[in-house]
C-alpha positions in Angstrom: 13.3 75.1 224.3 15.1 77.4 226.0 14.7 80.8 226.3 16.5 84.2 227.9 14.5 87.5 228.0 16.3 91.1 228.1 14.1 94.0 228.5 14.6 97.0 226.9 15.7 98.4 230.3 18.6 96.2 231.0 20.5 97.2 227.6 23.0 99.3 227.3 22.6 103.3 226.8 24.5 105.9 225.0 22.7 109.1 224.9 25.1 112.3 223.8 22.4 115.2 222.8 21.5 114.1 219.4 22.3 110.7 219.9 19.8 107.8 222.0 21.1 104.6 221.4 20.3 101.4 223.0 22.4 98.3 222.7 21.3 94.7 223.2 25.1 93.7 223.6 28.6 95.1 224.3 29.3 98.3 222.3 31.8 101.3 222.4 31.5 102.7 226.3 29.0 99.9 227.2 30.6 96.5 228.1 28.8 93.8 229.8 30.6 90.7 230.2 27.3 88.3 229.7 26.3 90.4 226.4 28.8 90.2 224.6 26.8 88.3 221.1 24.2 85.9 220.8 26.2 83.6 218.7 27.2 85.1 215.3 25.3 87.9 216.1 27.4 90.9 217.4 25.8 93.6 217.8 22.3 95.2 217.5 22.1 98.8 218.0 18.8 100.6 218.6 19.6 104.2 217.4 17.3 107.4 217.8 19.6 110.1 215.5 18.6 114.1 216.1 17.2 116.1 213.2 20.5 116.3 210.4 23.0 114.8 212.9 24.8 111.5 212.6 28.0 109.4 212.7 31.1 111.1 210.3 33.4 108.5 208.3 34.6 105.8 210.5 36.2 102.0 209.4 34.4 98.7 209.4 36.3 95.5 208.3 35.3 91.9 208.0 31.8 92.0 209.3 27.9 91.9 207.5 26.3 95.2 208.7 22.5 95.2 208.3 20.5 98.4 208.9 16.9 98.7 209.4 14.8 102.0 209.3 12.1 102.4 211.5 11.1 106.1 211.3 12.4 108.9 209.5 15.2 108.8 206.3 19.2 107.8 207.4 21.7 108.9 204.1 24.7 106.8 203.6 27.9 107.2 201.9 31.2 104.8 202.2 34.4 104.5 200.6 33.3 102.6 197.4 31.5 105.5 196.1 27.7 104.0 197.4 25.2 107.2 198.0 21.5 105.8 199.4 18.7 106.8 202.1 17.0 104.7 203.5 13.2 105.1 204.7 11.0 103.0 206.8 10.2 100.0 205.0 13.9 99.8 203.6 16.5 97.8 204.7 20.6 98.5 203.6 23.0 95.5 203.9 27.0 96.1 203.9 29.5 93.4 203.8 33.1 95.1 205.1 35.3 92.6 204.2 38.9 93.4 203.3 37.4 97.5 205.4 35.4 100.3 204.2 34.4 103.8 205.7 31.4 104.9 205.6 29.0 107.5 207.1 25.5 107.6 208.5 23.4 110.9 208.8 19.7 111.8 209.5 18.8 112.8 206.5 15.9 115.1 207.7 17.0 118.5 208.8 13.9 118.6 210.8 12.6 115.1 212.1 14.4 112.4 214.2 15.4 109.0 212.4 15.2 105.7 214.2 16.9 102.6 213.0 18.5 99.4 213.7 22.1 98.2 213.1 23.1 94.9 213.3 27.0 93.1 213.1 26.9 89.4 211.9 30.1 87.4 212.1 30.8 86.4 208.5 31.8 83.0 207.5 35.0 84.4 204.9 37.1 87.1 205.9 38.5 89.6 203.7 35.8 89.4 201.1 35.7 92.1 198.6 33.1 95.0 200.5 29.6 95.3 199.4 26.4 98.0 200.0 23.0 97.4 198.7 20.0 98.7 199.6 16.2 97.0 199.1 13.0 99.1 199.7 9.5 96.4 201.1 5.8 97.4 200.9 3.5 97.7 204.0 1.7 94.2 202.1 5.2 92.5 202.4 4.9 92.6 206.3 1.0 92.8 206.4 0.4 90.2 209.5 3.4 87.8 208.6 7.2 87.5 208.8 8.8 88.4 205.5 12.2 87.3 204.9 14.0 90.6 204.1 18.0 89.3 204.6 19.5 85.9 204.3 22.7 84.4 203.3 21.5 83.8 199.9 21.0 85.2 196.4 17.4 85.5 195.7 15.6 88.4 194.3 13.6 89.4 196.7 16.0 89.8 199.7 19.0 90.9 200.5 22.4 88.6 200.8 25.0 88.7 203.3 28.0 86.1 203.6 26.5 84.1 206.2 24.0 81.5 207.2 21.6 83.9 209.0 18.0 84.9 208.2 16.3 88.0 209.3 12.6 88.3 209.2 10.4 91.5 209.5 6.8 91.5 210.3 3.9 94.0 211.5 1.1 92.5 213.1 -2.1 93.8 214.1 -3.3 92.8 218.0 -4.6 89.1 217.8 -2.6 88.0 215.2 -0.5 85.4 215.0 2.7 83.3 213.4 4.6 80.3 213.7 8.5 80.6 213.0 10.2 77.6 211.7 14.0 77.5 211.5 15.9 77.0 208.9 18.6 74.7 211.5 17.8 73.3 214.6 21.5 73.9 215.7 20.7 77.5 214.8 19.2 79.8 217.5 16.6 82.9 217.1 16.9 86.4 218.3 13.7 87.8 218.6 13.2 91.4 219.3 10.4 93.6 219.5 11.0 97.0 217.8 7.3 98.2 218.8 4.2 96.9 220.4 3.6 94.0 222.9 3.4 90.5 222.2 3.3 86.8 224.1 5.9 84.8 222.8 5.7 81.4 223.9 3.8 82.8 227.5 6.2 85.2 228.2 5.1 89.0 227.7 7.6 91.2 225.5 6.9 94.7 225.2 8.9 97.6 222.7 12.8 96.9 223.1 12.6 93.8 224.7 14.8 90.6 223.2 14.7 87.1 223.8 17.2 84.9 223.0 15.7 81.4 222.1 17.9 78.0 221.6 17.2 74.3 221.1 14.0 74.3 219.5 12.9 73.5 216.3 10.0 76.5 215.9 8.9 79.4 217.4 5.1 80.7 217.8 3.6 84.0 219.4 1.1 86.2 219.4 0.4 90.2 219.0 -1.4 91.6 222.2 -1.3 94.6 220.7 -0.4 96.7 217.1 3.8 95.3 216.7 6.3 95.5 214.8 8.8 92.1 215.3 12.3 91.5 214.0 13.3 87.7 213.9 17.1 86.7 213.5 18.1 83.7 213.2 21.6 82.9 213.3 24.2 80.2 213.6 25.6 79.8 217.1 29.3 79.2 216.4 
């Protein structure tokens, strides 16, 4: 197994008033030549949005968008006519494909919204564009990974035009899980959106990554009350 930690420190930083966003890899002003993706994976954007601000219209093409709310309500609205907030506990997916515009606004006029956005590589370019949105129960992630996004149509997750699975889970402190992945030539991104947990004896607190390759599972543990995301993705 081999493994690569980033701490939430070393990421990248955009902060511009009513905008804190952290990014685990190269992004707009912040270009670091040995985070530049994590195979297929692109980018993962850790934004803090001020109360009824947000990002106007702007283009996407041929690339699977996946955004995760972690506090507060983000609205959306793109070029194909798709209106939806998302809350914590909901998860939007957006294939760009052939391009789309969209927007992406706090939806409260008082509170701050977190979320994640993530960029997947997609296996076909210049698909036709997609949005949908699925809303999870707290039971979904009650002390387990759920799989919430994958690259393929089920009911009870969300599909994207690529081999990757993402996996949500909340754990309370003691508990446990052991990942197995779907390809061994595959590698896992696991990030900690909140809490503290040993992953495979290394110590990961809120914001910190690791990038894991050439193993067949994964296992850790919560040391405290944590929220986990688990990607796994193809490497080329």
């Amino acid at each position: 197994m081999n493994i690569e930690i980033q701490r939430s420190s070393e990421r990248g930083l955009t902060k511009i008033g009513w905008l804190n966003s952290r990014h685990s890899f190269s992004f707009g002003n912040y270009h670091n030549p040995k985070k530049m993706n994590f195979g297929l994976l692109r980018v993962l954007n850790d934004d803090i949005i001020g109360a009824g601000k947000g990002f106007g219209m702007h283009f996407h093409d041929n690339m699977e968008i996946v955004s995760i709310a972690v506090e507060g309500a983000l609205e959306h609205k793109d070029s194909m006519g798709s209106h939806g907030i998302i809350k914590e506990n909901e998860i939007q997916s957006m294939s760009a494909g052939t391009g789309i515009k969209h927007s992406e606004f706090n939806h409260s006029k008082k509170e701050k919204a977190h979320f994640l956005q993530i960029w997947i590589e997609p296996k076909e370019q210049d698909i036709k564009p997609e949005y949908c949105q699925k809303k999870f129960s707290d039971e979904d992630f009650n002390n387990r990974l759920r799989l919430v996004v994958s690259g393929k149509k089920e009911k009870n997750t969300l599909c994207i035009h690529q081999d990757a699975y993402f996996l949500i889970g909340d754990f309370n402190k003691g508990k446990s899980d052991l990942y197995k992945l779907e390809k061994v030539s595959n590698g896992v991104y696991f990030f900690v959106i909140e809490g503290s947990v040993n992953l495979e004896n290394e110590a990961l607190g809120t914001g910190d990554a690791a990038e894991i390759t050439q193993t067949e599972k994964i296992s850790f543990k919560a040391t405290e009350k944590s929220k986990i995301l688990v990607i796994e993705v193809p490497m080329k």
